[in-house]
Structures are given as C-alpha cells and as structure tokens.
C-alpha positions in Angstrom: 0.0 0.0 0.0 1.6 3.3 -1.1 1.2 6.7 0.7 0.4 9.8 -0.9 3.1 11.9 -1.3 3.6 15.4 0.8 5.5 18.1 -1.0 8.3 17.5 1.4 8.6 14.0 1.0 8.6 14.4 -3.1 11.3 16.9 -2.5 12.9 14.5 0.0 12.9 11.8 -2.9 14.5 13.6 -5.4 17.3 14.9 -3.7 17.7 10.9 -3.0 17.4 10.1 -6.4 20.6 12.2 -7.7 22.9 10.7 -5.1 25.3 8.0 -5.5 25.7 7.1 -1.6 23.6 7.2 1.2 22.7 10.4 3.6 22.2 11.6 6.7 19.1 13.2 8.0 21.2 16.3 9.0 23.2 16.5 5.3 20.1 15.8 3.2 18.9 18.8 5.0 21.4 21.0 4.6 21.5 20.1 1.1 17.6 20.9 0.5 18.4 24.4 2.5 21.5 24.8 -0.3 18.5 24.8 -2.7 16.6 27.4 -1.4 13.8 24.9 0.6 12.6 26.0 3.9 12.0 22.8 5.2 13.0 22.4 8.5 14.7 19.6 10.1 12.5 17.5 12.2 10.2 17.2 9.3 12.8 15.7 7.1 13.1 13.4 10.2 9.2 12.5 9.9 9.0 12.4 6.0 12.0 9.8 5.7 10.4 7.9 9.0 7.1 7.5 6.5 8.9 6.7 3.3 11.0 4.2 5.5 7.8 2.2 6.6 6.0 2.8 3.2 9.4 0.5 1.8 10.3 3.4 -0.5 13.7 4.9 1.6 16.2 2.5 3.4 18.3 3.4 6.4 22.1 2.2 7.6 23.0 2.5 11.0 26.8 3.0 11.3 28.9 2.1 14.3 28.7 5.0 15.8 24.7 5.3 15.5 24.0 7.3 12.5 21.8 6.9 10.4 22.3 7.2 6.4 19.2 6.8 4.2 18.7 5.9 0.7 16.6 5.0 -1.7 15.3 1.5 -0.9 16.4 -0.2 -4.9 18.9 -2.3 -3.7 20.3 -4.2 -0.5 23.3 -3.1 0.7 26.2 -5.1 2.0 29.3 -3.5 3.8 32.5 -4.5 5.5 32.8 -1.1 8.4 36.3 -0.5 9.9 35.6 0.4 13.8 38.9 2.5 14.2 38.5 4.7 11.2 34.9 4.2 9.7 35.5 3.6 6.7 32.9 1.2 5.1 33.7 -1.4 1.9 30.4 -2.0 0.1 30.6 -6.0 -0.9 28.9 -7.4 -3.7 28.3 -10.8 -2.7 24.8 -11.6 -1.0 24.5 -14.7 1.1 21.5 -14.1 2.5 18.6 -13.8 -0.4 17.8 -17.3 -0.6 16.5 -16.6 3.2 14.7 -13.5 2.3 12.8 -15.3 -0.3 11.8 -18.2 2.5 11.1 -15.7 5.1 8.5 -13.6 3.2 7.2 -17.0 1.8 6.9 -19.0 5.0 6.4 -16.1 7.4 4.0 -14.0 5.0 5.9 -11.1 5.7 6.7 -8.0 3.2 10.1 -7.5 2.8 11.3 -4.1 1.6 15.3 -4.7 1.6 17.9 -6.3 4.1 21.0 -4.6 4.7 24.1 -6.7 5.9 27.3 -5.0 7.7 30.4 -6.8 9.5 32.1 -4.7 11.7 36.1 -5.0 12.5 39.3 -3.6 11.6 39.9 -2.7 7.6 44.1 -3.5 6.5 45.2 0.1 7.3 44.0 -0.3 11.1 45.4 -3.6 11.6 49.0 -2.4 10.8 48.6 0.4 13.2 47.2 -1.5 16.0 49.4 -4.5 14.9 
C-alpha cells in the first residue's frame, strides 16, 4: 500500500534520487536548505520515518549510531572499519535465498535487508598491529 506523497517527502525523494551514496538526516537537510527549501529539520526526520515504513527509503546504522538513508532499490552489504569508519560496500549476497523463504513462509513483506560486519579494515590492523 503506497502513501500519498507530501510536497516535502517528493522533494525528499528527489534529492535521494541524484545521489550515489547514502545520507544523513542532518546533510540531506542541509542540502535541501543549499536549494533554497525552507523545510526544517524535524520534518525531514518525519518524512524519511514515513517513506522508510512505506518501503520506498532504506536506512544504515553506522557504528557510531548514524543513520544514512537511501533510496530503498537495492540491499546493501558493507564491510565497516571500527577505528577509522571507513565502510567497503561487498557485492556478494548470502543471505537472499532466506529472504525469499522468510517472506514466503512467514507471509511477511520485505522491503530490503542490509548486511554490515564490523572490524578492523588493513590500514588499522598495521597500526594496531
């Protein structure tokens, strides 16, 4: 069931659709106020809480508790270095085969899945080595 679209959130999607990585709440902002939009922050907050539950936005919680959102077109899959941040997107999916039995056998609608391992990248592990 799709919502109907506020202004905001049609703004909200198009500044999502000319980006090549996700955002935060607080850059995607600052980004619509670069344009000339008045929209304030707490309703970009709310409008990319209701595209999140309507399946059309995804969101990535870092390691340190941010939140980047995105449009919801693909799943996402990311090796994150805990010293520096730094975040590897991998291609390989393990995982689909049990999406496809969990929204069968569970009757549940899946939007997307994200999957992130968390450790030290090569640069972090000579420096700690």
């Amino acid at each position: 069931m799709a919502i109907r679209l506020t202004r905001n959130q049609e703004r909200i999607l198009q500044a999502l659709q000319g980006l090549e990585q996700a955002i935060s709440a607080q850059d995607l902002h600052s980004s619509l106020r670069q344009t000339g939009s008045r929209i304030g922050l707490a309703t970009v907050y709310r409008a990319l809480e209701a595209l999140k539950l309507d399946g059309t936005v995804q969101v990535r919680t870092l390691s340190n508790g941010e939140s980047l959102y995105s449009l919801a077109h693909e799943d996402r899959h990311h090796l994150t270095c805990l010293r520096c941040g730094d975040s590897l997107p991998i291609e390989e999916c393990p995982v689909h085969d049990l999406e496809s039995h969990l929204n069968d056998s569970h009757h549940f609608r899946i939007f997307y899945h994200t999957l992130e391992f968390f450790g030290l990248c090569a640069k972090c592990q000579i420096v700690s080595g």
